[in-house]
VOGU-3710 file (C-alpha; in Angstrom, 3 decimals, decimal comma):
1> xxxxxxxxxx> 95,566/-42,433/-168,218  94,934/-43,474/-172,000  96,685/-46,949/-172,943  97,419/-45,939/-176,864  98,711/-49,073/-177,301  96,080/-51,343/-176,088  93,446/-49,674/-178,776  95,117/-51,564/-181,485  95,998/-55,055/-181,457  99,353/-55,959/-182,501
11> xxxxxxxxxx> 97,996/-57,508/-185,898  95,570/-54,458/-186,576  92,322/-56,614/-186,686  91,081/-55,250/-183,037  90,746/-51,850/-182,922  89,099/-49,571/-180,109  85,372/-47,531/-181,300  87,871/-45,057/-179,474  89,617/-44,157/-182,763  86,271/-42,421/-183,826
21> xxxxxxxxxx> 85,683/-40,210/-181,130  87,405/-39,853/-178,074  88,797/-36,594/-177,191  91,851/-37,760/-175,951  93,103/-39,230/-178,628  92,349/-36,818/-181,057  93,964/-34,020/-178,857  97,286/-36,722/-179,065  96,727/-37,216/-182,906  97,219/-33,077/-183,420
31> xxxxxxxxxx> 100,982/-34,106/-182,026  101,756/-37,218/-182,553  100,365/-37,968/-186,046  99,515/-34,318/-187,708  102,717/-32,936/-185,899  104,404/-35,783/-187,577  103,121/-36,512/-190,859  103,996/-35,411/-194,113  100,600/-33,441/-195,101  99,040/-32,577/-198,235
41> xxxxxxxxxx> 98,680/-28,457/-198,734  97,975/-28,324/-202,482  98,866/-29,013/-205,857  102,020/-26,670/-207,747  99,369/-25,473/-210,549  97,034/-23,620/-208,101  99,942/-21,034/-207,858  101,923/-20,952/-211,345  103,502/-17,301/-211,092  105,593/-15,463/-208,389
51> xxxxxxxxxx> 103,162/-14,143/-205,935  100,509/-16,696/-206,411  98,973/-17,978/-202,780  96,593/-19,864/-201,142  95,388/-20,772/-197,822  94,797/-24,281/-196,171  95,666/-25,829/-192,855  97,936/-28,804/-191,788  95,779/-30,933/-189,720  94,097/-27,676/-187,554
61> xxxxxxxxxx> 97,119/-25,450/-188,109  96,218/-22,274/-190,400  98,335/-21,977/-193,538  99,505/-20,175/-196,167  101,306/-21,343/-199,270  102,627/-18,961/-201,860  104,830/-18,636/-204,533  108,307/-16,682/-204,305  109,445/-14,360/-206,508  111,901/-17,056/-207,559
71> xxxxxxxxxx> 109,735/-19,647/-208,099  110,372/-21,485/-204,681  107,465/-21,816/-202,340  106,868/-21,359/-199,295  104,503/-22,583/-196,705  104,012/-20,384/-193,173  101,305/-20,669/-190,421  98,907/-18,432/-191,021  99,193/-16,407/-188,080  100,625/-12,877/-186,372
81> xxxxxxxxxx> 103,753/-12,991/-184,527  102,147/-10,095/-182,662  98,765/-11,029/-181,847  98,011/-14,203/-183,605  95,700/-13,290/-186,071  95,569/-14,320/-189,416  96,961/-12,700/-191,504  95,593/-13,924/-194,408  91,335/-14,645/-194,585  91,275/-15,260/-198,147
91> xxxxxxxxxx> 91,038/-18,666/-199,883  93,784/-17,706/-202,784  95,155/-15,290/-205,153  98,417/-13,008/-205,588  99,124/-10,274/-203,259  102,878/-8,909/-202,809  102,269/-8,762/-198,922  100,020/-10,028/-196,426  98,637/-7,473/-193,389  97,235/-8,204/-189,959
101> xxxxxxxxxx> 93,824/-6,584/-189,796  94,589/-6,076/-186,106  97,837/-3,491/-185,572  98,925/-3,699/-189,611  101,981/-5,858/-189,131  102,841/-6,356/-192,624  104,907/-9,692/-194,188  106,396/-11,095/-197,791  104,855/-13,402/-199,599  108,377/-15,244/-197,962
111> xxxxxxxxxx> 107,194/-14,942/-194,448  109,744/-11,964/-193,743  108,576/-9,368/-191,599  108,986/-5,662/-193,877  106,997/-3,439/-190,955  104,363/-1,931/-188,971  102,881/1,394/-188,493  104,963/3,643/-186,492  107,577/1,275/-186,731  110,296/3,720/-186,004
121> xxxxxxxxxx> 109,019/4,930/-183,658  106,904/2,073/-181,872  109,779/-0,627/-182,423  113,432/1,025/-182,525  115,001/-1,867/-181,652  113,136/-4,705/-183,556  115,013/-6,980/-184,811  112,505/-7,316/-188,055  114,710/-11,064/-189,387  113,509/-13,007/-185,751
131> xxxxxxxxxx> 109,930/-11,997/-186,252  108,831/-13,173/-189,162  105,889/-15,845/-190,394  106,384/-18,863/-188,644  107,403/-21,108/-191,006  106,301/-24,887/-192,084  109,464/-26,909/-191,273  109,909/-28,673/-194,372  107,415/-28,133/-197,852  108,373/-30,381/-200,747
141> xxxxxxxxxx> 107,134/-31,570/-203,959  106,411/-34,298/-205,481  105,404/-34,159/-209,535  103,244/-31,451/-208,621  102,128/-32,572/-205,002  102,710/-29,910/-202,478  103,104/-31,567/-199,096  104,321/-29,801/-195,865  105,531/-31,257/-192,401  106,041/-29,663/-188,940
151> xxxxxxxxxx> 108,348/-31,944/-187,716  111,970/-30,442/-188,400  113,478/-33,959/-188,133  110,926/-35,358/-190,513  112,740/-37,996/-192,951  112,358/-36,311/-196,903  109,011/-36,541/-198,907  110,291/-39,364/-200,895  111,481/-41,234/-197,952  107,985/-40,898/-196,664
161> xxxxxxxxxx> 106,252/-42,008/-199,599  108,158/-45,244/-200,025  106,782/-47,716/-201,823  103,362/-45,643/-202,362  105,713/-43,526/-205,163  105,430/-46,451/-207,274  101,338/-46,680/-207,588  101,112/-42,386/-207,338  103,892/-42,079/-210,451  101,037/-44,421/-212,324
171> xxxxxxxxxx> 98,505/-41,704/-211,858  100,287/-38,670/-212,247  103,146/-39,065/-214,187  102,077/-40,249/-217,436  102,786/-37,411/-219,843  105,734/-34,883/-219,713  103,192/-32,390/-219,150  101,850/-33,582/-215,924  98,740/-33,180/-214,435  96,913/-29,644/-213,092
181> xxxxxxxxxx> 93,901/-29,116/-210,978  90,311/-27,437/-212,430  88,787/-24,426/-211,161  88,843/-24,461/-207,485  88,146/-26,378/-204,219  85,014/-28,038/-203,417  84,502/-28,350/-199,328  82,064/-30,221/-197,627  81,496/-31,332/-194,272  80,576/-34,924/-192,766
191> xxxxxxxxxx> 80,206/-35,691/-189,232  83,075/-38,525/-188,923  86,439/-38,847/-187,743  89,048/-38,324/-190,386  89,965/-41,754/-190,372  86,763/-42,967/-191,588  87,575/-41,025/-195,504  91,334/-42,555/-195,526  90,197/-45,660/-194,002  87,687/-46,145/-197,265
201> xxxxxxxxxx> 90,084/-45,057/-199,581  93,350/-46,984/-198,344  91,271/-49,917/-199,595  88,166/-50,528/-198,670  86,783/-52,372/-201,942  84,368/-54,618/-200,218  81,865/-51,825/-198,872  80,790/-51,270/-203,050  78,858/-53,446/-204,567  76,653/-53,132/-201,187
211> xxxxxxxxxx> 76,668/-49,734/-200,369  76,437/-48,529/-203,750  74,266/-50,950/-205,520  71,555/-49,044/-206,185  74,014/-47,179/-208,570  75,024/-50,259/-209,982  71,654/-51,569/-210,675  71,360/-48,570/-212,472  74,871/-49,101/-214,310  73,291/-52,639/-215,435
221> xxxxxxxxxx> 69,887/-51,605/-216,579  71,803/-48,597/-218,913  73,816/-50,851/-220,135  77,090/-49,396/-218,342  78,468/-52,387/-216,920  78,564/-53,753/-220,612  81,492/-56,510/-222,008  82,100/-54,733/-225,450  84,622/-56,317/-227,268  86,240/-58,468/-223,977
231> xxxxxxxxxx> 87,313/-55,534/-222,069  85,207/-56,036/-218,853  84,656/-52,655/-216,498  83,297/-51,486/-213,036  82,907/-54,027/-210,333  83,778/-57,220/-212,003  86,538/-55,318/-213,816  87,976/-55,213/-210,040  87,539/-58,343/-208,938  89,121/-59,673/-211,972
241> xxxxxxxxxx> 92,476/-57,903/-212,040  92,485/-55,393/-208,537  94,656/-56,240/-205,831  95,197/-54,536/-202,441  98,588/-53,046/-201,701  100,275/-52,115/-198,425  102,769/-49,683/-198,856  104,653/-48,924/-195,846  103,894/-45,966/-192,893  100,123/-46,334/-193,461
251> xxxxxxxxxx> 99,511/-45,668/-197,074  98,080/-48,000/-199,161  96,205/-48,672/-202,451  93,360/-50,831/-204,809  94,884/-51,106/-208,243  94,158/-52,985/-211,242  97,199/-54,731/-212,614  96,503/-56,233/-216,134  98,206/-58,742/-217,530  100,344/-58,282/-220,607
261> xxxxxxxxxx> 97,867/-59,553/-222,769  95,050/-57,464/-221,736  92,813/-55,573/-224,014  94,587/-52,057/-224,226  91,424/-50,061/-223,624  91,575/-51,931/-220,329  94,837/-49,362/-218,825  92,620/-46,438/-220,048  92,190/-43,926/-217,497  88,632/-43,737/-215,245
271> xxxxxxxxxx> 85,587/-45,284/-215,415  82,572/-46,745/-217,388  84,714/-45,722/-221,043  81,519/-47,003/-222,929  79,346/-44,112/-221,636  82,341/-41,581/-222,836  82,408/-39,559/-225,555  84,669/-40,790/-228,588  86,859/-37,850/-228,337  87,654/-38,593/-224,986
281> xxxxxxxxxx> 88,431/-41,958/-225,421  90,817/-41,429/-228,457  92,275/-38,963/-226,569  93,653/-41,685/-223,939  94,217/-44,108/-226,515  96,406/-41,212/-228,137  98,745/-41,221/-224,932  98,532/-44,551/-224,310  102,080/-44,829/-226,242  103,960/-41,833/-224,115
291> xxxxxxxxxx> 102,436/-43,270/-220,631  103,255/-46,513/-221,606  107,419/-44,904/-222,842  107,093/-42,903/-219,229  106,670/-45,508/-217,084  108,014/-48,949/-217,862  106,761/-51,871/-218,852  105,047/-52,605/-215,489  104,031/-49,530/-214,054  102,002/-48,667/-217,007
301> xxxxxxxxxx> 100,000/-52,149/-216,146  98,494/-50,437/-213,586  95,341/-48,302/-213,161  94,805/-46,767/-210,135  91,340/-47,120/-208,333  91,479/-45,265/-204,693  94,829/-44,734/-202,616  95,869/-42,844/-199,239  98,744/-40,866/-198,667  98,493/-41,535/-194,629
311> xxxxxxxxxx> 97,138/-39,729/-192,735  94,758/-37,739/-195,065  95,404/-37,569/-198,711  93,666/-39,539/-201,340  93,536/-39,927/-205,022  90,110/-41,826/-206,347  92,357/-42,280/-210,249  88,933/-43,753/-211,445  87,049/-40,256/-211,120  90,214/-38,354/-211,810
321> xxxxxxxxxx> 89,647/-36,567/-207,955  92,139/-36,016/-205,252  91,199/-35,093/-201,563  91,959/-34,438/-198,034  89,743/-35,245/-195,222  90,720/-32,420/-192,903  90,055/-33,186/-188,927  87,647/-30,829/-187,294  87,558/-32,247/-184,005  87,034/-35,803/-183,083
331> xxxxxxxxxx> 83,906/-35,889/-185,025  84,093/-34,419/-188,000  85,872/-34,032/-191,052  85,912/-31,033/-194,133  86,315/-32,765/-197,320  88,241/-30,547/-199,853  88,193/-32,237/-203,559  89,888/-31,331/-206,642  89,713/-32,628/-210,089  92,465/-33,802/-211,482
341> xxxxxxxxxx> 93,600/-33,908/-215,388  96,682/-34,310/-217,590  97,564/-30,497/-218,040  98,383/-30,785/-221,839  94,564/-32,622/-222,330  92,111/-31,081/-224,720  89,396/-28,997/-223,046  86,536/-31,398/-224,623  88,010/-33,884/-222,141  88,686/-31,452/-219,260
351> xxxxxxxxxx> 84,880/-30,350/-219,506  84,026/-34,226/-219,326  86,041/-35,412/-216,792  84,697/-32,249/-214,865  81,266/-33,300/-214,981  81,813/-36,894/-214,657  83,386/-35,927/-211,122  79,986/-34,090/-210,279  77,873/-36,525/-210,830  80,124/-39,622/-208,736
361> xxxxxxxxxx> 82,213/-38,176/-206,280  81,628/-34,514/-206,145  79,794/-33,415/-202,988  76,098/-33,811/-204,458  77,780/-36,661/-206,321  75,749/-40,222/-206,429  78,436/-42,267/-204,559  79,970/-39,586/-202,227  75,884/-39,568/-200,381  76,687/-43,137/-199,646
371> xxxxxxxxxx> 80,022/-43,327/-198,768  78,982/-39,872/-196,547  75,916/-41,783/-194,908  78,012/-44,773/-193,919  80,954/-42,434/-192,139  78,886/-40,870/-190,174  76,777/-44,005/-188,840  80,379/-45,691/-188,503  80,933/-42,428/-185,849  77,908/-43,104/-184,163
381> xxxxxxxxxx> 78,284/-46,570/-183,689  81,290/-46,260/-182,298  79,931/-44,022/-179,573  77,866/-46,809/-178,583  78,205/-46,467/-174,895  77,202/-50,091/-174,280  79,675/-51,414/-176,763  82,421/-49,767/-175,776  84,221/-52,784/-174,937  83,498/-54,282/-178,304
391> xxxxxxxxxx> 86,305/-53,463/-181,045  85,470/-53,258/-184,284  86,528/-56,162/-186,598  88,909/-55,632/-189,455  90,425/-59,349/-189,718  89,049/-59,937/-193,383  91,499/-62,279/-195,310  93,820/-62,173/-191,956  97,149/-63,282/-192,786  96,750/-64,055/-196,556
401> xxxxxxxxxx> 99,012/-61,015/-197,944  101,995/-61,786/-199,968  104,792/-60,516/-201,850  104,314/-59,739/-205,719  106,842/-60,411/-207,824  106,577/-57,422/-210,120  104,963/-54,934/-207,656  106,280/-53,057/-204,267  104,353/-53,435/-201,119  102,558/-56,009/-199,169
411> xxxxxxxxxx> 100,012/-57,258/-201,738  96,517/-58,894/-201,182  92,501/-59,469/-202,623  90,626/-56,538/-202,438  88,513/-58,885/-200,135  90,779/-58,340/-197,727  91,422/-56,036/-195,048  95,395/-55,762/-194,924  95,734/-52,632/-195,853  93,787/-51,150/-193,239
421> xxxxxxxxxx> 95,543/-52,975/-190,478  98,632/-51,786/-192,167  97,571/-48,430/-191,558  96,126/-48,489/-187,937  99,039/-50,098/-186,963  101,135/-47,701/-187,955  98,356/-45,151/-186,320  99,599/-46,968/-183,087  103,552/-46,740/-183,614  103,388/-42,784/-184,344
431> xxxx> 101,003/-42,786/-180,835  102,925/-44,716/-178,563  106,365/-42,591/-179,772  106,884/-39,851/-177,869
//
């Protein structure tokens, strides 16, 4: 019998190689944490008009997510209630209906069953309202975040987010316009356990100037990592101002927070702004003013670096990308990526940020080969058979996090490792709970 609880220790700096790829407990995590968890399915701009779809899955679950003909949307498991087929094969677009290939049941963009062939005949006495799609218990918003969540009893989207609403709003609320996804979805695959992706993006600052140094030799000799005019950026830029924040039911974030003094190109959006082009720059100097109205006089301090949603969603704000590390089975992951821009921004900067994505984090991009390298020999280490008694180590900074007086969450250095005990620890509660 699998102890759940003795994989973690009760601080979160021991935790089992299991994590990364025993059966067992990923066959548990389908219930206990993707049966759970609010999920990320998509963003409210990849189906603007009644009609609209697209297809996804919640943890392995098969999905579809469409657009009413009132505007509401929907989200339904993507499979026959007469033979289990799906009922949908295509990525996105609009349909009025969706068919089974199979015997031609046929259902509303709503999830309502309309018919079948022969129906009259075949099925006099169907009661067509108890057979429809089976639908996602709960699918909610938040500013243009589509999230879905099996669990019936599940407390609201907002509840769930907590304290992680506060560094997300940052992000994604600064202009009245909000924020739309390009083009579609890239997918890759890397042979890891999902928890290596949020695991590296809940806060994992100290893996970069190691991992992905030959990039930032490269930054140095072109002159990226320059100091023009005081405003410091990249690396140094971090250690400087970034702080790690624990935000409650696993999520957690690296954020700059600049003082109030700070060079205003400093709380520019992204990366690197001295190898952007002008236009791009006075374009986020130009809604500096609104973000800064929008959000407060602390919350537009901030500047995002990389943040999970737990268990799966991420935003990396300083290459304008948000993912989902989808599990495959216990050892692998599909990435899907989207780039992310202010809806209302010109299409100069659109076609930049684009590009910029492709080159860093898109799935030929120069850091995501590292970061992809790493998760994979993290999943083969752990299946180490001769170190299976050997946890790994995540007791970095151990005890130093503290409360900020202007900021929610459990704060600490980015040289520390608080926010990833946060989040295996709360891995542990959602296991043990029947």
């Amino acid at each position: 019998m699998l102890d759940i609880e003795s994989l973690v220790s009760e601080d979160g700096s021991l935790v089992s190689r299991k994590l990364w790829f025993d059966e067992e407990v990923y066959r548990l995590e389908q219930e206990r944490v993707f049966g759970r968890c609010w999920l990320y399915l998509g963003h409210e701009s990849q189906i603007p008009k009644p009609g609209d779809f697209f297809t996804t899955t919640l943890g392995e679950a098969p999905v579809i997510v469409a657009r009413g003909r009132g505007g509401e949307i929907h989200g339904h498991l993507n499979t026959c209630r007469h033979r289990g087929l799906r009922v949908c094969r295509s990525d996105g677009g609009n349909a009025r209906s969706f068919v089974c290939p199979y015997h031609g049941w046929t259902f509303d963009t709503d999830g309502r069953l309309l018919g079948m062939p022969e129906g009259k005949e075949a099925y006099p006495d169907l009661d067509k309202s108890q057979w429809g799609l089976v639908p996602i218990a709960k699918v909610e918003s938040y500013k243009g975040l589509v999230f879905g969540n099996l669990d019936a009893n599940a407390p609201s989207l907002r509840a769930y987010l907590g304290d992680m609403a506060f560094y997300l709003d940052a992000q994604i609320d600064r202009r009245a316009g909000g924020t739309e996804v390009l083009g579609g979805v890239h997918r890759w695959r890397v042979k890891t356990n999902w928890k290596m992706p949020a695991e590296n993006q809940v806060g994992d600052v100290y893996h970069g100037n190691w991992s992905h140094q030959s990039i930032m030799r490269l930054q140095e000799m072109s002159g990226i990592n320059a100091d023009p005019d005081g405003v410091r950026s990249g690396y140094q830029d971090l250690l400087d101002h970034a702080l790690n924040v624990a935000c409650g039911n696993g999520h957690g974030a690296t954020t700059r927070f600049y003082p109030e003094r700070a060079h205003p190109d400093q709380r520019l959006p992204g990366e690197a702004p001295e190898i952007r082009p002008l236009e791009v720059n006075d374009y986020f100097r130009s809604v500096q003013p609104e973000a800064d109205e929008r959000l407060g006089p602390v919350k537009s301090r901030i500047k995002g670096a990389t943040l999970t949603v737990f268990p799966t969603f991420s935003i990396l704000g300083s290459v304008f990308t948000i993912r989902v590390a989808h599990p495959r089975g216990p050892q692998e992951s599909e990435i899907w990526s989207w780039v992310l821009v202010d809806r209302d921004a010109p299409a100069a900067v659109k076609d930049f940020i684009r590009s910029y994505y492709t080159l860093t984090f898109g799935p030929s991009g120069t850091f995501e080969a590292d970061d992809g390298e790493n998760w994979e020999q993290v999943t083969e280490g752990a299946r180490i058979a001769a170190a299976q008694e050997h946890p790994f180590h995540f007791g970095m900074a151990l005890g130093r996090e503290y409360t900020h007086a202007d900021l929610p969450g459990r704060c600490g250095s980015i040289l520390s490792e608080h926010t990833q005990r946060a989040m295996y620890r709360h891995w542990r509660d959602l296991m043990v709970k029947r």
